[in-house]
C-alpha positions as CSV (number, residue, x, y, z in Angstrom):
1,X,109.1,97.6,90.8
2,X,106.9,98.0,94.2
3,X,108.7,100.8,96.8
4,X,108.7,98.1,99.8
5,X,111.3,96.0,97.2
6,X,113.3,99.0,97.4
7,X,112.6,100.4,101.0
8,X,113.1,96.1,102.4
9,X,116.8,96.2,99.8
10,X,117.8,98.9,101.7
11,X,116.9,98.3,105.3
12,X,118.5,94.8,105.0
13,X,121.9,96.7,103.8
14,X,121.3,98.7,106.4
15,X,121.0,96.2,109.1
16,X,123.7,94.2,107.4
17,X,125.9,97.0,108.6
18,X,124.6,97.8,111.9
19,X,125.3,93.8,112.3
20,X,128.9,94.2,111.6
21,X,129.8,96.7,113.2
22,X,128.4,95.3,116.5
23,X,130.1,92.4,116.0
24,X,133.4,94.6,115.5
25,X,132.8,96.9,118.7
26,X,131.7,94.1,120.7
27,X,128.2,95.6,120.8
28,X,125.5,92.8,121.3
29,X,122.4,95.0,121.3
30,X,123.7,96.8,117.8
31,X,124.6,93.5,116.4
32,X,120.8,92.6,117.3
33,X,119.3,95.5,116.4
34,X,120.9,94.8,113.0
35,X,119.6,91.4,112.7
36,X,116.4,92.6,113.3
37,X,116.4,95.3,110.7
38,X,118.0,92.5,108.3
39,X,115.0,90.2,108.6
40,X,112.8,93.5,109.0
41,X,114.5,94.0,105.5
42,X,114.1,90.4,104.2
43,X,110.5,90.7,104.8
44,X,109.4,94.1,103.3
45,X,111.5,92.8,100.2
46,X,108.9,89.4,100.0
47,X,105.8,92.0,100.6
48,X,107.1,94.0,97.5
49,X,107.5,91.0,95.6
50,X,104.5,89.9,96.0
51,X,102.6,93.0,95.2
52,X,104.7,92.9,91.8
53,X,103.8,89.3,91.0
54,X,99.8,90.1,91.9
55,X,99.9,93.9,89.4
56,X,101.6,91.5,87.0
57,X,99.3,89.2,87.3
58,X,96.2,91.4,87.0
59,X,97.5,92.6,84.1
């Protein structure tokens, strides 16, 4: 498993929360600084993916 799968699972759980909690406190810049960090997340996650399926691949 590529470290950006892990590093994107945990920035999107991380953002996730950051989301929630601006949503709780009223926040609007948390709650978008969590979305951010979700997609941020989402992306790193595909990047890692990819590098898997292209070792795999090479294999």
């Amino acid at each position: 498993m590529d470290k950006n799968r892990v590093k994107g699972a945990v920035k999107e759980a991380s953002g996730s929360i950051k989301e929630v909690a601006g949503k709780l406190t009223g926040n609007d810049r948390l709650r978008a600084e969590g979305a951010a960090e979700k997609v941020e997340g989402k992306i790193q996650t595909k990047i890692g993916k990819v590098t898997d399926a292209v070792k795999n691949a090479l294999r």
